[in-house]
Every structure is written in structure tokens, then in C-alpha cells.
mmCIF file of the C-alpha atoms, coordinates in Angstrom:
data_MODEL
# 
_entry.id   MODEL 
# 
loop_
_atom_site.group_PDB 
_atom_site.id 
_atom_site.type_symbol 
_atom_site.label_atom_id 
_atom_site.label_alt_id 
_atom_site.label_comp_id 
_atom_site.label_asym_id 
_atom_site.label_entity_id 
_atom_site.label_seq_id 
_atom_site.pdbx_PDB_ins_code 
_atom_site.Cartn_x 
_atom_site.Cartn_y 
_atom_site.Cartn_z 
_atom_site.occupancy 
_atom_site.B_iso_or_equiv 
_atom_site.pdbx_formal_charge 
_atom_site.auth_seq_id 
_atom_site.auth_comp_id 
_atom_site.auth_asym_id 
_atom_site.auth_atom_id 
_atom_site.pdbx_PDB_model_num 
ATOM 1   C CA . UNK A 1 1   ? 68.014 175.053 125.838 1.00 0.00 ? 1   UNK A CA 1 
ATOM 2   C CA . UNK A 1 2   ? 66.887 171.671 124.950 1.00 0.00 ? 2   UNK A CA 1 
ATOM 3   C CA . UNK A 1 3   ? 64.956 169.184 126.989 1.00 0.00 ? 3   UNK A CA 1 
ATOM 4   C CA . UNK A 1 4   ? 65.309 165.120 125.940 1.00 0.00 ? 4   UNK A CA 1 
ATOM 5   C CA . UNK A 1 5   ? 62.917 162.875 128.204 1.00 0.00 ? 5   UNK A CA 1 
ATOM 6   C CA . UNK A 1 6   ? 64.642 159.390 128.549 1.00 0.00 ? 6   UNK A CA 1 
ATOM 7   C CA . UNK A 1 7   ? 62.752 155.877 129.061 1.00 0.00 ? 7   UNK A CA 1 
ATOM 8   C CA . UNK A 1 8   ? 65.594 153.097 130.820 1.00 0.00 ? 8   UNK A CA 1 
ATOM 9   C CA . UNK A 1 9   ? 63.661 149.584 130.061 1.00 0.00 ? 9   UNK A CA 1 
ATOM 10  C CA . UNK A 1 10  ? 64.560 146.486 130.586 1.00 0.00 ? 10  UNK A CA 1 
ATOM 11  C CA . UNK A 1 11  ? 63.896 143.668 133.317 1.00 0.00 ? 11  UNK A CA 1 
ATOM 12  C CA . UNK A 1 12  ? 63.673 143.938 136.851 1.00 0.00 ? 12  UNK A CA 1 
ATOM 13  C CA . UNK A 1 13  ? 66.376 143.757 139.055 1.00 0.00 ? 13  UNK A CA 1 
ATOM 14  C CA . UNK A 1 14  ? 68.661 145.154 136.407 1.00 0.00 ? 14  UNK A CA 1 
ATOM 15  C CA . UNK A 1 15  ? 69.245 148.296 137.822 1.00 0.00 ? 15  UNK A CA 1 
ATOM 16  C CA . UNK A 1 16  ? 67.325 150.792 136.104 1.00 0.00 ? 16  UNK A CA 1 
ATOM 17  C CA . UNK A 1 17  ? 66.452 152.918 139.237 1.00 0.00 ? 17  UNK A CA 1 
ATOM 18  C CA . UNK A 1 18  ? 69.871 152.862 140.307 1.00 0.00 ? 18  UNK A CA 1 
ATOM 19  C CA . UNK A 1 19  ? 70.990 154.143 136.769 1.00 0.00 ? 19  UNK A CA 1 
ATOM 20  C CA . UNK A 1 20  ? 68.278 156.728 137.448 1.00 0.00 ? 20  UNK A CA 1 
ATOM 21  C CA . UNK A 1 21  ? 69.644 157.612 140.535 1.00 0.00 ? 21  UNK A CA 1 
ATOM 22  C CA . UNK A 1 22  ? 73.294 157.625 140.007 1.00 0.00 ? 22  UNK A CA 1 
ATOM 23  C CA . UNK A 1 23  ? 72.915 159.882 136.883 1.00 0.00 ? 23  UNK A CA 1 
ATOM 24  C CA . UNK A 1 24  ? 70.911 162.328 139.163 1.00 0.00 ? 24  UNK A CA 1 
ATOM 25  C CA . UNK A 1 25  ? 72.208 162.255 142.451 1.00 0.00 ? 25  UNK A CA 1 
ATOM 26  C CA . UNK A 1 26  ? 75.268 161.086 142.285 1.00 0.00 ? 26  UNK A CA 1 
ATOM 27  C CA . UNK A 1 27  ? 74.795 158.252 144.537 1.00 0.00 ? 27  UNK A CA 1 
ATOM 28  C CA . UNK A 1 28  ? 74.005 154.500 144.668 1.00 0.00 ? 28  UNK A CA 1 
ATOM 29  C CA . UNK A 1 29  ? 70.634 152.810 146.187 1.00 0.00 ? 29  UNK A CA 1 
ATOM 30  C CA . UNK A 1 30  ? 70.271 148.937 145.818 1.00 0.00 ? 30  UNK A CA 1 
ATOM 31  C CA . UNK A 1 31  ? 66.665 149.180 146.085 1.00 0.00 ? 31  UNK A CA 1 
ATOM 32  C CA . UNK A 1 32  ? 63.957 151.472 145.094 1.00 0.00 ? 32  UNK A CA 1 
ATOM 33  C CA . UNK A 1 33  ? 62.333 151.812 148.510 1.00 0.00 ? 33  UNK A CA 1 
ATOM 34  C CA . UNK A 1 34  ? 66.091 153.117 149.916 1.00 0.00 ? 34  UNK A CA 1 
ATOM 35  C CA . UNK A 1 35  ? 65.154 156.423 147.731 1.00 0.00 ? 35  UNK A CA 1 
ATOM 36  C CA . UNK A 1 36  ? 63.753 158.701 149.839 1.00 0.00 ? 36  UNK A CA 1 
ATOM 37  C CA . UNK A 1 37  ? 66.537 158.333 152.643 1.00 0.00 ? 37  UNK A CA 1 
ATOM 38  C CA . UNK A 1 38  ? 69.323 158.711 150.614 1.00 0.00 ? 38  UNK A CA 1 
ATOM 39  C CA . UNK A 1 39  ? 67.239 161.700 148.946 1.00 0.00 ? 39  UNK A CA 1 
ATOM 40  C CA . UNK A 1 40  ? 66.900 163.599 152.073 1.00 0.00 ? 40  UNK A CA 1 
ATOM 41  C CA . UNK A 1 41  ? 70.510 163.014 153.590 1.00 0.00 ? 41  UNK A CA 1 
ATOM 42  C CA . UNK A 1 42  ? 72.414 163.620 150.319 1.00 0.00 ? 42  UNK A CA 1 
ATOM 43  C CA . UNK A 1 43  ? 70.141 167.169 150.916 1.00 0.00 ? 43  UNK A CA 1 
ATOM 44  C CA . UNK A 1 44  ? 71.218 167.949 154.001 1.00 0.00 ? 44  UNK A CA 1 
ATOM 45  C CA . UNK A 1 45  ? 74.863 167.395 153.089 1.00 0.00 ? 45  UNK A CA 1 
ATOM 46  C CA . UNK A 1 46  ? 73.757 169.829 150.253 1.00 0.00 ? 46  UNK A CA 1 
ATOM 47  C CA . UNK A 1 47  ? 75.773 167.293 148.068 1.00 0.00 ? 47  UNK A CA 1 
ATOM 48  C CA . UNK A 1 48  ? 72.460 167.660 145.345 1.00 0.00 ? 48  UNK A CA 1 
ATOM 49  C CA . UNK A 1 49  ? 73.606 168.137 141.728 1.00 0.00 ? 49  UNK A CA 1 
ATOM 50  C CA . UNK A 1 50  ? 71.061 170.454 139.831 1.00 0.00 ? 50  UNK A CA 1 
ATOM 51  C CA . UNK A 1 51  ? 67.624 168.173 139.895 1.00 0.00 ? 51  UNK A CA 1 
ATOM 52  C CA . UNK A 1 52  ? 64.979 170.249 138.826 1.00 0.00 ? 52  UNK A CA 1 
ATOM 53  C CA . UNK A 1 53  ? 61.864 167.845 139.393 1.00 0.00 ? 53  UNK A CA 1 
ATOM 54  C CA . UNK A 1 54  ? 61.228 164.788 141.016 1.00 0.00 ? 54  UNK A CA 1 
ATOM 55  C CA . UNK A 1 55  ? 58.656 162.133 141.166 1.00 0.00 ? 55  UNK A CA 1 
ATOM 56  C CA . UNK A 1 56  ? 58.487 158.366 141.708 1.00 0.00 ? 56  UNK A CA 1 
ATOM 57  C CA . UNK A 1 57  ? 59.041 157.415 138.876 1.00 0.00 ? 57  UNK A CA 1 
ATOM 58  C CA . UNK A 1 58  ? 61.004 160.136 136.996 1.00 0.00 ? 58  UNK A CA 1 
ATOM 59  C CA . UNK A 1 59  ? 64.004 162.320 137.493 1.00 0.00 ? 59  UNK A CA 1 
ATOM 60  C CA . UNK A 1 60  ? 65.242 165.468 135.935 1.00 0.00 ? 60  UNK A CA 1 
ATOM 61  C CA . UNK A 1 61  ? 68.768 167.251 135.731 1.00 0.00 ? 61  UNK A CA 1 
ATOM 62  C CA . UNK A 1 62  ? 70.740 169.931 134.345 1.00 0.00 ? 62  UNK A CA 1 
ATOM 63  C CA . UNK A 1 63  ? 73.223 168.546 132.053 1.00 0.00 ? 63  UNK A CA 1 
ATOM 64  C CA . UNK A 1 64  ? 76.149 170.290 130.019 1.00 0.00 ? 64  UNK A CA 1 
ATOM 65  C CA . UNK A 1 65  ? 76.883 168.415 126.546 1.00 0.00 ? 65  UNK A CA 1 
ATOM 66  C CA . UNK A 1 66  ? 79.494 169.725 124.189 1.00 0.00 ? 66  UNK A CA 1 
ATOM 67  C CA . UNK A 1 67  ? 79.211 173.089 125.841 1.00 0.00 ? 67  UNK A CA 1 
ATOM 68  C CA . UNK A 1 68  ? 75.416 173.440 125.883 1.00 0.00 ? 68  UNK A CA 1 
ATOM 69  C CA . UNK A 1 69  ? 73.135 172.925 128.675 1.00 0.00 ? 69  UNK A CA 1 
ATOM 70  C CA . UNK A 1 70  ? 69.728 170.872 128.164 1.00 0.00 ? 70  UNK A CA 1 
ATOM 71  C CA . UNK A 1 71  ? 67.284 169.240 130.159 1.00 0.00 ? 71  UNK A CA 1 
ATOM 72  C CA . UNK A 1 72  ? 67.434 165.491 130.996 1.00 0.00 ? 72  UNK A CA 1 
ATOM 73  C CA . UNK A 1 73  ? 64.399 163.547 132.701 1.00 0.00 ? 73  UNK A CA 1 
ATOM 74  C CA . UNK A 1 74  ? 64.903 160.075 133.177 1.00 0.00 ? 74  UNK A CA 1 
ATOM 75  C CA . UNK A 1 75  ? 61.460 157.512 133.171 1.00 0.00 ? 75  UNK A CA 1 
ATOM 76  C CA . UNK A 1 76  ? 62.144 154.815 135.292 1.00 0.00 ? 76  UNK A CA 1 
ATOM 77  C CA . UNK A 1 77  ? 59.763 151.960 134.637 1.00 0.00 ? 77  UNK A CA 1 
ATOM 78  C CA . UNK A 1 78  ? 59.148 148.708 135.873 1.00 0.00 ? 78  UNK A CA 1 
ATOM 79  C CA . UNK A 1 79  ? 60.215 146.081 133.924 1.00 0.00 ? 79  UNK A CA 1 
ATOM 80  C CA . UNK A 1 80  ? 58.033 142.975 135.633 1.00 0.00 ? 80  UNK A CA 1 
ATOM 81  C CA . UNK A 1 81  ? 55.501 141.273 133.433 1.00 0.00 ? 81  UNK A CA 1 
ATOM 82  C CA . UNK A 1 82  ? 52.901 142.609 134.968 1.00 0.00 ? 82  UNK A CA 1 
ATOM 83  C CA . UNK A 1 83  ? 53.357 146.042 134.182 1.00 0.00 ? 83  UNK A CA 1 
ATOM 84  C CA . UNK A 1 84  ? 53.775 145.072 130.165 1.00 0.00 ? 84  UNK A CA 1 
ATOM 85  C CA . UNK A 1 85  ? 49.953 146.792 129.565 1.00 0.00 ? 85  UNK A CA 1 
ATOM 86  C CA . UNK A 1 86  ? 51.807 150.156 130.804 1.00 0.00 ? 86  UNK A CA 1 
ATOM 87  C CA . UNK A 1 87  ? 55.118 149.719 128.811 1.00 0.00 ? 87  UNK A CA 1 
ATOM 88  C CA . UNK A 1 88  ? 53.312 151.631 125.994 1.00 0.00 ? 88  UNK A CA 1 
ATOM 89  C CA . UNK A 1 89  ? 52.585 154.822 127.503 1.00 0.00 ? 89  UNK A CA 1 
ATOM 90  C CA . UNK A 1 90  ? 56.410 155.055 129.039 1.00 0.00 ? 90  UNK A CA 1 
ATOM 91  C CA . UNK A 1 91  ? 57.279 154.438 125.117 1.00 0.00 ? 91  UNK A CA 1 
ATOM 92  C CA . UNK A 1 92  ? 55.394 156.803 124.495 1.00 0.00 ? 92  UNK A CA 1 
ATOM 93  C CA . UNK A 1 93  ? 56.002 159.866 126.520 1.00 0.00 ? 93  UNK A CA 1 
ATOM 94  C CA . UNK A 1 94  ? 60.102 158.895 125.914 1.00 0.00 ? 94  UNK A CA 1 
ATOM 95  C CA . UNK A 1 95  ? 61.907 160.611 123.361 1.00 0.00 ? 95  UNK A CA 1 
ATOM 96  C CA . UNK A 1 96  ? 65.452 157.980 123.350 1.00 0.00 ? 96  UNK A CA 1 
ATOM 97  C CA . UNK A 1 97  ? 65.772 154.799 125.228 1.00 0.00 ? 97  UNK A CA 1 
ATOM 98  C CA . UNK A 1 98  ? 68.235 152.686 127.248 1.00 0.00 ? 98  UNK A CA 1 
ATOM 99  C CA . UNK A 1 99  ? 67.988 149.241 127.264 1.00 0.00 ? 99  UNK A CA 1 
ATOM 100 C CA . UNK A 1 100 ? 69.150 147.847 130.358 1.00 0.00 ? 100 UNK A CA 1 
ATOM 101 C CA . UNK A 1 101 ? 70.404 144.182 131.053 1.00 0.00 ? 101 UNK A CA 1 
ATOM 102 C CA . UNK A 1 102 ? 72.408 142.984 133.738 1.00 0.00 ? 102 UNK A CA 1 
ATOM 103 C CA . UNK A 1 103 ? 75.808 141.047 133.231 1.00 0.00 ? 103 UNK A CA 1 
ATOM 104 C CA . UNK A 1 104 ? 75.178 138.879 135.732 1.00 0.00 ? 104 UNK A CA 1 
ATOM 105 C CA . UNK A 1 105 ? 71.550 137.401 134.360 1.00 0.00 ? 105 UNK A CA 1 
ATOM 106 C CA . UNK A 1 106 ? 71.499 135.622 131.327 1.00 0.00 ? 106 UNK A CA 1 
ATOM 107 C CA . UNK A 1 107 ? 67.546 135.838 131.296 1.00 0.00 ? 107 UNK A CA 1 
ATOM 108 C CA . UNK A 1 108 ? 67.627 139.816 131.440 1.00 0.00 ? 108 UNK A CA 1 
ATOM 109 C CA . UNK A 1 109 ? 70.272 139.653 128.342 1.00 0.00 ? 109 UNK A CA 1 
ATOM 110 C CA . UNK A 1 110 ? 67.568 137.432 126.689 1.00 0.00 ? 110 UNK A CA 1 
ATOM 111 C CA . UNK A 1 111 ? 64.118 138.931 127.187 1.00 0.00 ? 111 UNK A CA 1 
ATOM 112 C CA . UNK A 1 112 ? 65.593 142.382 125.390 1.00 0.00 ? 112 UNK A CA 1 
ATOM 113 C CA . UNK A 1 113 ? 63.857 141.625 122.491 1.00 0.00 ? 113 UNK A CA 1 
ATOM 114 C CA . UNK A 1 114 ? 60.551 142.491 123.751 1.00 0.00 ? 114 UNK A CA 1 
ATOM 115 C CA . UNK A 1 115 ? 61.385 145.614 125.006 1.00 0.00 ? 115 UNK A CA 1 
ATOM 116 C CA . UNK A 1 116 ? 63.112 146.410 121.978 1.00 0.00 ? 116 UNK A CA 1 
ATOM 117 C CA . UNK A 1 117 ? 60.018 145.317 120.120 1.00 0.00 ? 117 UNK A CA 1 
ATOM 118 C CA . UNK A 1 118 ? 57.883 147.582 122.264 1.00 0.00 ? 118 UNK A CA 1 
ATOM 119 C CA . UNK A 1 119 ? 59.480 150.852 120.957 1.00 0.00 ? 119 UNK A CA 1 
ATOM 120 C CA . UNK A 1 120 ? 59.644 149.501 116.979 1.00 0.00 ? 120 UNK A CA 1 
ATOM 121 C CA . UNK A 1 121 ? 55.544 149.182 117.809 1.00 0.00 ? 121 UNK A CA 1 
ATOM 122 C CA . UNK A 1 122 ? 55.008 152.483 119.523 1.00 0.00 ? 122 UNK A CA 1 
ATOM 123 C CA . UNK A 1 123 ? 57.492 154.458 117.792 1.00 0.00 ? 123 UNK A CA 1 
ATOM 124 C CA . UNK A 1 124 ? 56.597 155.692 113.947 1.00 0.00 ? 124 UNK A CA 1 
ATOM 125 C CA . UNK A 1 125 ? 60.155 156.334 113.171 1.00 0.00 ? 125 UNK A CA 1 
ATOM 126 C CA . UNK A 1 126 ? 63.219 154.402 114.523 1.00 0.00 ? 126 UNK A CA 1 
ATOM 127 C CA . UNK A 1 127 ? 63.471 154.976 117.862 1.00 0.00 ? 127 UNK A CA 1 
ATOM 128 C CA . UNK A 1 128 ? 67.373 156.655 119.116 1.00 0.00 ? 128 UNK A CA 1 
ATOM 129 C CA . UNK A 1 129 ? 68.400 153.814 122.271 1.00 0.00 ? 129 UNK A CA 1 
ATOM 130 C CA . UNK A 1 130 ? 71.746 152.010 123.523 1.00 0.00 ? 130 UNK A CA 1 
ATOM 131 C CA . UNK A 1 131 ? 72.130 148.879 124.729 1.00 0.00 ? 131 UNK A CA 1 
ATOM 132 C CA . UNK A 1 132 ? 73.712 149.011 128.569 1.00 0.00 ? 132 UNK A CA 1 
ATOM 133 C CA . UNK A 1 133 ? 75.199 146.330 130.017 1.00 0.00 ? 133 UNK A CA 1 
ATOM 134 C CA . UNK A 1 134 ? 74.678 147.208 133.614 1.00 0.00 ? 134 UNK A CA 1 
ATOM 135 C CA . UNK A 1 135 ? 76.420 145.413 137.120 1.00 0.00 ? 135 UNK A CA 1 
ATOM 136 C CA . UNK A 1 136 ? 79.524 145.087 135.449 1.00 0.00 ? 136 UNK A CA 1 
ATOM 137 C CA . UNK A 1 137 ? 81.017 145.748 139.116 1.00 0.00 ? 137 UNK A CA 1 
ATOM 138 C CA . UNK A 1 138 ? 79.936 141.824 139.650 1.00 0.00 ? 138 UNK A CA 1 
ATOM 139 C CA . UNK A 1 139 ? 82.756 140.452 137.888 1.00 0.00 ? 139 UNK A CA 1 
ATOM 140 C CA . UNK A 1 140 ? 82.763 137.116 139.238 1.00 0.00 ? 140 UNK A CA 1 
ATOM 141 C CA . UNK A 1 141 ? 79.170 137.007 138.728 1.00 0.00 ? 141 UNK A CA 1 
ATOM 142 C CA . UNK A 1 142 ? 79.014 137.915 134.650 1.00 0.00 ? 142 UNK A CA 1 
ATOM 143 C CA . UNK A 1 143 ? 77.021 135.639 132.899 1.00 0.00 ? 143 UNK A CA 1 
ATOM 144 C CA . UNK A 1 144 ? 76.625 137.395 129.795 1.00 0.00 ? 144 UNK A CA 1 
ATOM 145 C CA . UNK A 1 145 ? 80.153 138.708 127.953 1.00 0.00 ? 145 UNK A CA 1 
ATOM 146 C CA . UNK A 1 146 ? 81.108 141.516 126.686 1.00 0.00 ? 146 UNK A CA 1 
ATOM 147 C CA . UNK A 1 147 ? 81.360 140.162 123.367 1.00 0.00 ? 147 UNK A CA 1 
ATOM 148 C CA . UNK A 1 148 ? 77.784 139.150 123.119 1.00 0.00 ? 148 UNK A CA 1 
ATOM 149 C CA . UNK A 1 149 ? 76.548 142.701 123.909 1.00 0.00 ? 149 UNK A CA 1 
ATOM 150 C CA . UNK A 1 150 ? 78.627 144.210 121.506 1.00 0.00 ? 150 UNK A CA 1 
ATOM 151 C CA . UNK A 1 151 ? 77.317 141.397 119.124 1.00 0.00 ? 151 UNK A CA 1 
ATOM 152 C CA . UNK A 1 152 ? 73.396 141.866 120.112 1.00 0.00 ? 152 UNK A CA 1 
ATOM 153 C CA . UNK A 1 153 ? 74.189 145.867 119.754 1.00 0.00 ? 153 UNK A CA 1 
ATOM 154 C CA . UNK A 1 154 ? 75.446 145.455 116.452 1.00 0.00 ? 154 UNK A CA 1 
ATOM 155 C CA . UNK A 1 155 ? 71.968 143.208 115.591 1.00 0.00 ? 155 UNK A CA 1 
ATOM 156 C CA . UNK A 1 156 ? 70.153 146.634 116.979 1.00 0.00 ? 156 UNK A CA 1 
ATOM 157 C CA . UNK A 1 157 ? 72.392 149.013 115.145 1.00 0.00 ? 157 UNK A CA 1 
ATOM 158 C CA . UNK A 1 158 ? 72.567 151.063 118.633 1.00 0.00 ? 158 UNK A CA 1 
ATOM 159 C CA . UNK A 1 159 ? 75.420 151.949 120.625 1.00 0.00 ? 159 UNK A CA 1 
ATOM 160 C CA . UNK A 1 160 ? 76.863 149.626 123.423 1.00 0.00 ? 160 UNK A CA 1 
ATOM 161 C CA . UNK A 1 161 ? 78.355 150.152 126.536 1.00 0.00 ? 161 UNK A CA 1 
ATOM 162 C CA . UNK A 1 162 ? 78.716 148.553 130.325 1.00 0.00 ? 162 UNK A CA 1 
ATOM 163 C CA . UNK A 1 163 ? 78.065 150.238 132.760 1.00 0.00 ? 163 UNK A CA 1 
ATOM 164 C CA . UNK A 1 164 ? 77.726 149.998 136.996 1.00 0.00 ? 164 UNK A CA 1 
ATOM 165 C CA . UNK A 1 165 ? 75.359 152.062 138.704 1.00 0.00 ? 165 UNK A CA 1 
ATOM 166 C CA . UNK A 1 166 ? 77.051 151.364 142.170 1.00 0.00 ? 166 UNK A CA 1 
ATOM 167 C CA . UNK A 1 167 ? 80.444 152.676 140.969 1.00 0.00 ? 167 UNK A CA 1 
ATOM 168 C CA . UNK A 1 168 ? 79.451 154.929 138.582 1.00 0.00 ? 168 UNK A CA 1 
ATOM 169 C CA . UNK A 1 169 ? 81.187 153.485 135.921 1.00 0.00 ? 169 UNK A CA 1 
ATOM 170 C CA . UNK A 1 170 ? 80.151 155.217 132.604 1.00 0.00 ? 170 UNK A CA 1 
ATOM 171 C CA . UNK A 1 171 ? 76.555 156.216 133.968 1.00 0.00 ? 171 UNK A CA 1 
ATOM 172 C CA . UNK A 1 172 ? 77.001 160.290 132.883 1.00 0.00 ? 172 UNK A CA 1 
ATOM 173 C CA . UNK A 1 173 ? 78.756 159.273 129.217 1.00 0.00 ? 173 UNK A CA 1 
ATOM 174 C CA . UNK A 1 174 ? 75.671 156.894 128.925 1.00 0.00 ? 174 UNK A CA 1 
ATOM 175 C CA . UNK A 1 175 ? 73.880 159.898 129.080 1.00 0.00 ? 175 UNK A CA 1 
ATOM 176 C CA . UNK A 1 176 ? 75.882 162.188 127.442 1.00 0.00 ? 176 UNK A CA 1 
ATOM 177 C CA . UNK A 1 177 ? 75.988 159.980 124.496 1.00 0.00 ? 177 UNK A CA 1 
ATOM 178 C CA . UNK A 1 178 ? 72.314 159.805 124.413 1.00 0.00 ? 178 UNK A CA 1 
ATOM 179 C CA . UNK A 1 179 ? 71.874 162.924 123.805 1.00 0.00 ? 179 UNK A CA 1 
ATOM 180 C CA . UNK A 1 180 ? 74.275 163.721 121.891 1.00 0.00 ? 180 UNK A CA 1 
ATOM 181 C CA . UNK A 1 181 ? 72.085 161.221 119.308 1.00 0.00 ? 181 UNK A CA 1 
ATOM 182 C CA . UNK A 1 182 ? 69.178 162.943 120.112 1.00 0.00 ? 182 UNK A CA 1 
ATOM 183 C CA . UNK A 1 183 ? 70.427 166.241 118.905 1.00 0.00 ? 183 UNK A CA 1 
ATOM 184 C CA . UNK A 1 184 ? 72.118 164.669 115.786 1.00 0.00 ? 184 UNK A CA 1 
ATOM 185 C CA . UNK A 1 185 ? 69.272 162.747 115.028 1.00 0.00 ? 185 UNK A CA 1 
ATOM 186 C CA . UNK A 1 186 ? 66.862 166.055 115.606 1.00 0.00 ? 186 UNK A CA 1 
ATOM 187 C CA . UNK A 1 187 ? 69.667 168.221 112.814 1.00 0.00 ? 187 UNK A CA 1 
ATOM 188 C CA . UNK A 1 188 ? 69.261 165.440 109.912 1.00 0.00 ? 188 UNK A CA 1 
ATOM 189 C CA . UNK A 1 189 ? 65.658 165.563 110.652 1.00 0.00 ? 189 UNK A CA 1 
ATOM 190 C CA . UNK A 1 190 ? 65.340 169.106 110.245 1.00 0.00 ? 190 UNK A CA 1 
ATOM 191 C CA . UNK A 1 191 ? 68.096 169.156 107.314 1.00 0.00 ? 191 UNK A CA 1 
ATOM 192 C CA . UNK A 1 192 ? 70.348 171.698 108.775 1.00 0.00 ? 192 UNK A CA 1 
ATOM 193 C CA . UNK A 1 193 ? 73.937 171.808 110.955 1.00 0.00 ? 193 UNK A CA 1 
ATOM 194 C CA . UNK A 1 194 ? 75.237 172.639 114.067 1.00 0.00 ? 194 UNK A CA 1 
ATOM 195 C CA . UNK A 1 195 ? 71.660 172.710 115.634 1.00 0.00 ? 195 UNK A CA 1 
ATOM 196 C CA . UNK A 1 196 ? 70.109 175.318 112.778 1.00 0.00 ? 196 UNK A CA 1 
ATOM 197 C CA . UNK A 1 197 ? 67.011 174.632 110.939 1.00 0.00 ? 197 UNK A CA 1 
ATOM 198 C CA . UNK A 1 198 ? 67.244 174.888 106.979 1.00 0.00 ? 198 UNK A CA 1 
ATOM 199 C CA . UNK A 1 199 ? 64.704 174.711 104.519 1.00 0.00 ? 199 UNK A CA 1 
ATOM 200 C CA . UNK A 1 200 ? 66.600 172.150 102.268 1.00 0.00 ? 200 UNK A CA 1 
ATOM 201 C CA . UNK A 1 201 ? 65.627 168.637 102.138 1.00 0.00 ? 201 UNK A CA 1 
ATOM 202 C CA . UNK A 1 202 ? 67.851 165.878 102.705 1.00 0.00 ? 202 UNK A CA 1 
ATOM 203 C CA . UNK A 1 203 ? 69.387 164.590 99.417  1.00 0.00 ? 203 UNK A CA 1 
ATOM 204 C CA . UNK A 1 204 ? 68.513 160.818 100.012 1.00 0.00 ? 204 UNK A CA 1 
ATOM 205 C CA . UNK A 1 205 ? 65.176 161.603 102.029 1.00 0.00 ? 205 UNK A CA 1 
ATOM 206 C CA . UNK A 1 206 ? 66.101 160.221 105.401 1.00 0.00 ? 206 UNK A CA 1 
ATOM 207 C CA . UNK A 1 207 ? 69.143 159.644 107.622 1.00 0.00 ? 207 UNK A CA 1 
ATOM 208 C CA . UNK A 1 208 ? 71.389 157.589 107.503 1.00 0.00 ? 208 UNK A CA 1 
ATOM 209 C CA . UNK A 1 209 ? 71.505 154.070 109.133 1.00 0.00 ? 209 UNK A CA 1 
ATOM 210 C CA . UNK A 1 210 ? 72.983 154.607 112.600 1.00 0.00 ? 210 UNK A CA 1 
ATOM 211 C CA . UNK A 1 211 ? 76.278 152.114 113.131 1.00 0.00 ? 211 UNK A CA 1 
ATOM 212 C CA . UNK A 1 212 ? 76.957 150.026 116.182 1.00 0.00 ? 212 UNK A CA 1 
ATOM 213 C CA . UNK A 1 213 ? 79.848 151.873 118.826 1.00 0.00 ? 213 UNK A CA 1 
ATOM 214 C CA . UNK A 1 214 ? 81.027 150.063 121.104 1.00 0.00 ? 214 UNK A CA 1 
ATOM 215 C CA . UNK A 1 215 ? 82.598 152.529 124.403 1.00 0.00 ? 215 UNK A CA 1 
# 
């Protein structure tokens, strides 16, 4: 069974806890500090999906992709300014990345670039992320099209998608997709298929470039 740990950046007030917390218990909290509430009641409903662990900043689940089950904890950092000197460590301890904007704030949609930069630094090999577009409930809010994420994606060559934590709107097939790159990434890597190790080489010595796909 394999086990992918998962780093959401981006600025604050995009959502990244509530992606966090969606994906895991299957429910929506506005703010951070509304957690533990909506923790305990969705536990005495006994509504809980399978979370293994949790922490304050950090979540894990079961999750089944393409038939297999594997391991899934989700970093949730803080995306203020003030926190940049940590942004490192989170980098470093994740093994894919989402990078989280919010539709409806231009500014969040611009300052990507230095969170983007932060795992090219860290990371010795290119890092596996997607691009979210998160909020996308607030249509009468969006500041930032759908067109220019798929555009900035494409700049990335990562994946793209919108997303709405309060809904739910694509929040498990952001995941699933993750990993689903993780594992693909982890075959070329270790030169064999369908999961199995070989001891060939790849032909060109690396993998390939990964292409933009837009859900």
C-alpha cells in the first residue's frame, strides 16, 4: 500500500484548510478555528470517512485509486508572509503539491509564482503539483477566468482544475489525480510498469515532460 504526503500552498484566505478538510471529512469549514467543532459533531454522527491521523496542521485518509488503496496526508500550511521562513520545511517533508488560488482574488492568482518558485528551490527534481483554482462557487465574485488558469497551468506544465471546497466540487478527483501522478511519476523513475520495479534504464534517461490537462 502506498503512502503520498501532499503540501496545498498558496495564499491565505484561499481555502487551503477547507480543501484539507473537505477531502477528509467530507465537510465544509470557512475558517480554520471552526475545525474542532465540526470534527467532533461529524464524530458523533459517525459520518467520519477513514482518517487515520490528525494534527493541526495535517490530515490523513484512506483513499482507493484505480482499484488500489494508499495513504493520503494532506500539509496544510499557511500561506501569510510571515510564515515564508517555514515554507521550506513543508516543501520539504511534501512529496506532490497543490497550488491553490482563489477565483475571486486576483492577488492570490498573482503571487503563485513564489510558491511555485519555492518547490523548484527545495525540490532536486521537478516537483509533481496542479494548479487549483479554488471558490469557484463565487461566481459573481470571479476575478480571475478560467482561461487564464488554464493559460498559467500550461506556463507550469501541471494539470489544472477549479475546484470549491464548500460544494465539493472536484476536491476527491483533485486528489485522485494527484496521485495518480505520483505513482506514474514513481514507475518511469524506477523504469518499470504497472507499479513493478525493473532493472532497465530508461532509453532517453529521464521522463518525459509532463503536458498541461485541463479537467
Amino acid at each position: 500500500m502506498d503512502s503520498w504526503r501532499v503540501a496545498v500552498l498558496g495564499d491565505g484566505g484561499v481555502g487551503k484548510t477547507a480543501l484539507a478538510v473537505q477531502f477528509t471529512l467530507n465537510c465544509f469549514v470557512g475558517k480554520p478555528n471552526q475545525l474542532p467543532c465540526t470534527f467532533y459533531c461529524n464524530l458523533m454522527a459517525s459520518t467520519l470517512p477513514p482518517i487515520l491521523w490528525y494534527r493541526e496542521d495535517a490530515y490523513r485518509k484512506q483513499l482507493i485509486v484505480d482499484n488500489k488503496m494508499c495513504f493520503v496526508e494532506v500539509i496544510d500550511t499557511a500561506g501569510q508572509e510571515e510564515y515564508a521562513t517555514l515554507r521550506d520545511q513543508w516543501v520539504r517533508e511534501g512529496q506532490g503539491f497543490i497550488l491553490v488560488y482563489s477565483i475571486a482574488s486576483r492577488s492570490t492568482f498573482e503571487r503563485l509564482d513564489v510558491f511555485r518558485q519555492s518547490m523548484l528551490k527545495v525540490k532536486r527534481q521537478k516537483p509533481i503539483f496542479m494548479l487549483v483554482g479554488n471558490k469557484c462557487d463565487k461566481t459573481y465574485e470571479r476575478e480571475v477566468s478560467r482561461e487564464e488558469g488554464i493559460a498559467l497551468a500550461r506556463t507550469f506544465g501541471c494539470e489544472f482544475m477549479e475546484t470549491s471546497a464548500r460544494t465539493a466540487y472536484n476536491v476527491e478527483l483533485l486528489f485522485t489525480n494527484l496521485v495518480r501522478a505520483l505513482r506514474q511519476t514513481k514507475r518511469l523513475e524506477s523504469g518499470g510498469s504497472g507499479g513493478k520495479q525493473s532493472d532497465k534504464q530508461p532509453k532517453d534517461g529521464g521522463s518525459k515532460k509532463p503536458k498541461c490537462v485541463v479537467m
